[in-house]
KERONU-538865 format. One record per atom (N, C-alpha, C): atom name; residue number from 1; x negated, z, y. Coordinates in Angstrom, 1 decimal, always signed. Example, Ala and Ser with C-alpha at 12.3 -4.5 7.8 and 13.67 -1.06 7.14 Angstrom:
KERONU-538865
{'N'; 1; {-13.2; +7.8; -5.7}}
{'CA'; 1; {-12.3; +7.8; -4.5}}
{'C'; 1; {-13.2; +7.8; -3.3}}
{'N'; 2; {-12.8; +7.1; -2.2}}
{'CA'; 2; {-13.7; +7.1; -1.1}}
{'C'; 2; {-12.9; +7.9; +0.0}}
END
This chain:
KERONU-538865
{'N'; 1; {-13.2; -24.8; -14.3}}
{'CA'; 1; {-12.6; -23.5; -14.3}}
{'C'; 1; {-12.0; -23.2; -13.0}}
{'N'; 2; {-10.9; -22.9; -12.9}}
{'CA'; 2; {-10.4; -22.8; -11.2}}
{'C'; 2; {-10.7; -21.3; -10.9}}
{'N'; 3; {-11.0; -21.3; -9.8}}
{'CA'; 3; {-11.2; -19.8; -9.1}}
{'C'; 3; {-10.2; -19.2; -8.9}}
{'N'; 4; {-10.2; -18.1; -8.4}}
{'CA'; 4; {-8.8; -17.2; -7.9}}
{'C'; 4; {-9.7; -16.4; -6.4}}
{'N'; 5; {-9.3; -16.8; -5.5}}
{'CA'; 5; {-9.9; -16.5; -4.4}}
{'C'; 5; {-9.6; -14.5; -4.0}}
{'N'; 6; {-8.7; -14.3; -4.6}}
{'CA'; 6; {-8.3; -12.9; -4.5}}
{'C'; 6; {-9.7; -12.2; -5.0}}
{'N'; 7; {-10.2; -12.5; -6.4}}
{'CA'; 7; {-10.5; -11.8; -7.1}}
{'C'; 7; {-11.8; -12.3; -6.2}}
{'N'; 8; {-12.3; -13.2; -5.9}}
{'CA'; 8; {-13.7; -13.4; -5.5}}
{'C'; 8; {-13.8; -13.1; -3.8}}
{'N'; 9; {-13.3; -12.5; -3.4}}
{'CA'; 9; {-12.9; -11.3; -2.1}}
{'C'; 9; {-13.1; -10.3; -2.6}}
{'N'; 10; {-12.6; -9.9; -3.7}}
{'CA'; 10; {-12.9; -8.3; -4.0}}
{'C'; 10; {-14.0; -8.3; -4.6}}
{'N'; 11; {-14.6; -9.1; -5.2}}
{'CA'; 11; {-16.0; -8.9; -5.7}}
{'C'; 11; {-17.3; -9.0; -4.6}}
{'N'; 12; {-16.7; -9.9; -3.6}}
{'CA'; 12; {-17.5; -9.7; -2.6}}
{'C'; 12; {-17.7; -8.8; -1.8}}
{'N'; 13; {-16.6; -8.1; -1.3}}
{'CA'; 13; {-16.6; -6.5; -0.5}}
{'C'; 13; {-16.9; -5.6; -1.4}}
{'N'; 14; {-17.1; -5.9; -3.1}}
{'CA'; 14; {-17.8; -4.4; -3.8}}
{'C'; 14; {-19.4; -4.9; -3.4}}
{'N'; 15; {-19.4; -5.8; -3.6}}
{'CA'; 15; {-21.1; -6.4; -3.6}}
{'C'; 15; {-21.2; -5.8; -2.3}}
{'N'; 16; {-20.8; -6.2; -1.2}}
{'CA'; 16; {-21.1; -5.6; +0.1}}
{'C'; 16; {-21.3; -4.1; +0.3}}
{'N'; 17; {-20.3; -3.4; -0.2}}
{'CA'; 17; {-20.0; -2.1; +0.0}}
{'C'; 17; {-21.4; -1.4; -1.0}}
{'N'; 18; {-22.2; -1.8; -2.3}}
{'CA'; 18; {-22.9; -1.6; -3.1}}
{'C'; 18; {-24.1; -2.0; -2.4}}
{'N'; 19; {-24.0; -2.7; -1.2}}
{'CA'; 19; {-25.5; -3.1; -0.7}}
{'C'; 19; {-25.8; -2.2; +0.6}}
{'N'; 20; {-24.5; -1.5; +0.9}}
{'CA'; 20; {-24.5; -0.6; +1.9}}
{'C'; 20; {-25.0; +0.4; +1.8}}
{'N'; 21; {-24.5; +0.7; +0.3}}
{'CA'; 21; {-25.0; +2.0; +0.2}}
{'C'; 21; {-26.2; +2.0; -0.5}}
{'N'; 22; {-27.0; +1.2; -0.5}}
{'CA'; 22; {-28.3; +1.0; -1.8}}
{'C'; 22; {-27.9; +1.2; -2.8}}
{'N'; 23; {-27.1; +0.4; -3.1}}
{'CA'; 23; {-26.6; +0.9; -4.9}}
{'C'; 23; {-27.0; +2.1; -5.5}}
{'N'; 24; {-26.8; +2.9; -4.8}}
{'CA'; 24; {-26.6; +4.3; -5.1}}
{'C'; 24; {-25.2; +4.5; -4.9}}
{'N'; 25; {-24.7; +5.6; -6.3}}
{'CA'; 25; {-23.7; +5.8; -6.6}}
{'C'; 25; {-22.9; +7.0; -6.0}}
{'N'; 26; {-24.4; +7.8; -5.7}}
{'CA'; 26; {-23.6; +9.3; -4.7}}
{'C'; 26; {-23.6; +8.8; -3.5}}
{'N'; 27; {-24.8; +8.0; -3.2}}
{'CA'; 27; {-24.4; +7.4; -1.5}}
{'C'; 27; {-23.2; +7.0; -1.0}}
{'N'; 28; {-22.7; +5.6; -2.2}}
{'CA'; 28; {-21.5; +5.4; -1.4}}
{'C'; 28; {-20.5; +6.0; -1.8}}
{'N'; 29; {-20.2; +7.2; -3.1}}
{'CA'; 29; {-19.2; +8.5; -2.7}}
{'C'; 29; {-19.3; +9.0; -1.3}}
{'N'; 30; {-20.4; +9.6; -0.8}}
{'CA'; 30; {-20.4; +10.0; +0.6}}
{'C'; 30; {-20.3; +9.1; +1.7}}
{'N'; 31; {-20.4; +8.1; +1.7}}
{'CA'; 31; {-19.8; +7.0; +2.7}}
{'C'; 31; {-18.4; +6.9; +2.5}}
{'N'; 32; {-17.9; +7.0; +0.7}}
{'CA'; 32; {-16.1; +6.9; +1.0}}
{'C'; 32; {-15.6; +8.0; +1.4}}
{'N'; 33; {-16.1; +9.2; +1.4}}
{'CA'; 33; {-15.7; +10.3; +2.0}}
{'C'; 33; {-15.5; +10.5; +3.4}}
{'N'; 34; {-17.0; +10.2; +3.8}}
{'CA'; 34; {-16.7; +9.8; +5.5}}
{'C'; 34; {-15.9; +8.8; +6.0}}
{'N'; 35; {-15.8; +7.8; +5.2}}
{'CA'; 35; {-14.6; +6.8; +6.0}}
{'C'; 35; {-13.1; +7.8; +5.6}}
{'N'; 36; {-13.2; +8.2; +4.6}}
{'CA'; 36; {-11.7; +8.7; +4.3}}
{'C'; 36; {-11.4; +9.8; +5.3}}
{'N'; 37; {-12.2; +10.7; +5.6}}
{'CA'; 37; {-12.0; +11.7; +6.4}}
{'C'; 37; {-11.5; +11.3; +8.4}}
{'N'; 38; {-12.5; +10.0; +8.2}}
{'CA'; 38; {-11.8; +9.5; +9.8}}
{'C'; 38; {-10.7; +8.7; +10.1}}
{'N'; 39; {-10.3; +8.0; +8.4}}
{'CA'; 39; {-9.0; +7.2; +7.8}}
{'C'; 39; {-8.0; +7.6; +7.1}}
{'N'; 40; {-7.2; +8.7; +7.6}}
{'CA'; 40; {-6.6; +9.5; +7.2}}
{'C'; 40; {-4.9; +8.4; +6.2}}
{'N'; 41; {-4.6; +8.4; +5.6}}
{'CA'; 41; {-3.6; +7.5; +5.0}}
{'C'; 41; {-2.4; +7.6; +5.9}}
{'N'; 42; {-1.8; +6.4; +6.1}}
{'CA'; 42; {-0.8; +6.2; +7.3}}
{'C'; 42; {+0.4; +6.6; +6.4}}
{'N'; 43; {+0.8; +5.8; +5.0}}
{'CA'; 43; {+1.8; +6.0; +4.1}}
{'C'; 43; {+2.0; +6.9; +3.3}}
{'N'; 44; {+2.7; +6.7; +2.5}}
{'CA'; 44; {+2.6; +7.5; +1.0}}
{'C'; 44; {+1.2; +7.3; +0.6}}
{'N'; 45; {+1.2; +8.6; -0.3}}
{'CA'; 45; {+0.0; +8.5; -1.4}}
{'C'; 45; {+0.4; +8.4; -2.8}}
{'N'; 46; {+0.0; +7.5; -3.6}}
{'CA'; 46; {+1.0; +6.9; -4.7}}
{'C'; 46; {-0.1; +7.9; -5.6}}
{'N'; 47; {-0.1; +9.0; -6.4}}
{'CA'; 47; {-1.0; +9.3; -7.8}}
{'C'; 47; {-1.0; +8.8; -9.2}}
{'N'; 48; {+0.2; +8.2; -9.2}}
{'CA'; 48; {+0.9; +8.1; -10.8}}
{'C'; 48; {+1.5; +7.1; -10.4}}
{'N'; 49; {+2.1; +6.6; -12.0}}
{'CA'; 49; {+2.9; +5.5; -12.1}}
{'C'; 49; {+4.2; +6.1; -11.5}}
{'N'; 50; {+4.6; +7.1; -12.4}}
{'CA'; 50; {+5.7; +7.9; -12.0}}
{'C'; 50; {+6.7; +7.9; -10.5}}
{'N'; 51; {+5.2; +8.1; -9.3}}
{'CA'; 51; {+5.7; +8.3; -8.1}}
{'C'; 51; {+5.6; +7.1; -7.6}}
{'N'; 52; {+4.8; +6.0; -8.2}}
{'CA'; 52; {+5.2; +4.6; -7.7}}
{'C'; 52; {+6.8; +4.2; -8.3}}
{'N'; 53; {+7.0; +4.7; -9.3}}
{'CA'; 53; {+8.5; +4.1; -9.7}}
{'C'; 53; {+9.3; +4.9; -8.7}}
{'N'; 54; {+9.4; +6.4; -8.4}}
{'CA'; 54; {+10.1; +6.6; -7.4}}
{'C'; 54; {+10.6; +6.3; -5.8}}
{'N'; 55; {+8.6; +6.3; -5.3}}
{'CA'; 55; {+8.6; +5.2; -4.1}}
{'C'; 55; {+9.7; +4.2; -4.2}}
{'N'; 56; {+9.5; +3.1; -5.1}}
{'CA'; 56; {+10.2; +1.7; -5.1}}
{'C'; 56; {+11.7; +2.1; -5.4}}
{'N'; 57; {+12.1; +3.3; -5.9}}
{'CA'; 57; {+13.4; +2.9; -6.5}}
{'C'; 57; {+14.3; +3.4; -5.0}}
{'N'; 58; {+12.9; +4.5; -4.2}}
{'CA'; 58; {+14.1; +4.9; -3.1}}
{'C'; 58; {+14.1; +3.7; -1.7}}
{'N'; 59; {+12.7; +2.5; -1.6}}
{'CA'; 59; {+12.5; +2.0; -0.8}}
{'C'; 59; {+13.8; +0.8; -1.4}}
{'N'; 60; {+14.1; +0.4; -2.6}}
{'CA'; 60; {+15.1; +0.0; -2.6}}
{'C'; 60; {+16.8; +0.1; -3.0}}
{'N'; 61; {+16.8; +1.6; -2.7}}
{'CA'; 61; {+18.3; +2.2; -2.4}}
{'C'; 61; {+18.3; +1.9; -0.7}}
{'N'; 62; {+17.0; +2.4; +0.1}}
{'CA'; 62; {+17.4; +1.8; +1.5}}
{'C'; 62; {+18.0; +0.4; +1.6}}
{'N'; 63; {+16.7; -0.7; +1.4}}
{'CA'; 63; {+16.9; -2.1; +1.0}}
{'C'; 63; {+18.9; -2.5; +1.0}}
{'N'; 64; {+19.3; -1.7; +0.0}}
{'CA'; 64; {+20.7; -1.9; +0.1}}
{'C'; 64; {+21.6; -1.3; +0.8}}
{'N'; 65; {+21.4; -0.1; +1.4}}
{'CA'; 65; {+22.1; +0.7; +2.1}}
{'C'; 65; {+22.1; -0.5; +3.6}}
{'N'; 66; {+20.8; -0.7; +4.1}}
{'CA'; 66; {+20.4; -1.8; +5.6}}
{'C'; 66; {+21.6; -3.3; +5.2}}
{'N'; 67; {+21.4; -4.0; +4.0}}
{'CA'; 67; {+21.7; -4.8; +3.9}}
{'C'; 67; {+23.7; -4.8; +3.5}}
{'N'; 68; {+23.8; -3.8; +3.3}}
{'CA'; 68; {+25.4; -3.9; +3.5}}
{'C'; 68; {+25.3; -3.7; +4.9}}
{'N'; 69; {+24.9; -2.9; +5.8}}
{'CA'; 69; {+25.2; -3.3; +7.0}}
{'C'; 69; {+25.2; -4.2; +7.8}}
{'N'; 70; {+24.1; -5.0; +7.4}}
{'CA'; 70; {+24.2; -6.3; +8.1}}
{'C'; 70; {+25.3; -7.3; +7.8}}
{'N'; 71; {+25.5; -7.4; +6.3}}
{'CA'; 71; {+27.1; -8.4; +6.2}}
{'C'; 71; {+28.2; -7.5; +6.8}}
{'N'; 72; {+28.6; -6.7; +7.2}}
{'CA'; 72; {+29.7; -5.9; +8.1}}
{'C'; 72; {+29.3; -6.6; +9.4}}
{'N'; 73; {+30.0; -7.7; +9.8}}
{'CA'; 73; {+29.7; -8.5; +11.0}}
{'C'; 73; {+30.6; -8.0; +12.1}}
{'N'; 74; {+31.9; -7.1; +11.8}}
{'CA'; 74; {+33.1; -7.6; +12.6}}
{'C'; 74; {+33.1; -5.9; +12.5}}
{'N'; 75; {+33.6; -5.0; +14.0}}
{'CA'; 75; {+33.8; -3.4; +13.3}}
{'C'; 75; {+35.3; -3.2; +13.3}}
{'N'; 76; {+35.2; -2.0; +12.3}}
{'CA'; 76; {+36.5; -1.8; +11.7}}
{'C'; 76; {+37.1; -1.6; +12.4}}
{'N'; 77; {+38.8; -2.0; +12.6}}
{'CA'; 77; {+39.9; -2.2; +13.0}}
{'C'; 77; {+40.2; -0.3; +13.3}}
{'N'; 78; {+41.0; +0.0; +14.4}}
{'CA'; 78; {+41.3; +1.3; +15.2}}
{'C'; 78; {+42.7; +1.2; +14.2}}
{'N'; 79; {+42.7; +2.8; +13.7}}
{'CA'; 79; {+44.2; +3.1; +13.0}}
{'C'; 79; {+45.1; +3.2; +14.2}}
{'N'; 80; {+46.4; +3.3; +13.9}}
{'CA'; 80; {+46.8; +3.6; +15.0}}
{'C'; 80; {+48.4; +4.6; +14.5}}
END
C-alpha cells in the first residue's frame, strides 16, 4: 500500500495537538482559542466556497493585468 506523506503529517499534528490537550475536546477548543487570539490571520478569511471563487477569480484578473506588463518590453513611442 503506498503512503501519502501529506496525510500522515496531518494525522500526526492531530495526534499531537489531541495529546496536548488530554484528549479533551473543550480543552483543546480553549487552546485554539488562545492560539487564535495571539495569531491573528495575516490574509484573507475564506468562509464559503463562494468567497474562495471570488478570492481566485480576483487574484487571477491581477495575475493578468502584472503579466501583460511584463511582455510590454520596449515603452511606448512619444506622439509628436
Amino acid at each position: 500500500m503506498k503512503t501519502n506523506p501529506i496525510l500522515e503529517e496531518v494525522w500526526r499534528i492531530k495526534d499531537q495537538l489531541a495529546a496536548d490537550a488530554g484528549y479533551d475536546m473543550d480543552r483543546f477548543v480553549e487552546q485554539l482559542r488562545a492560539w487564535s487570539a495571539v495569531h491573528p490571520p495575516s490574509g484573507p478569511v475564506v468562509r464559503n466556497a463562494e468567497e474562495l471563487r471570488q478570492l481566485m477569480v480576483e487574484e487571477e484578473r491581477q495575475r493578468a493585468g502584472e503579466s501583460a506588463l511584463v511582455l510590454n518590453e520596449k515603452p511606448p513611442r512619444k506622439k509628436r
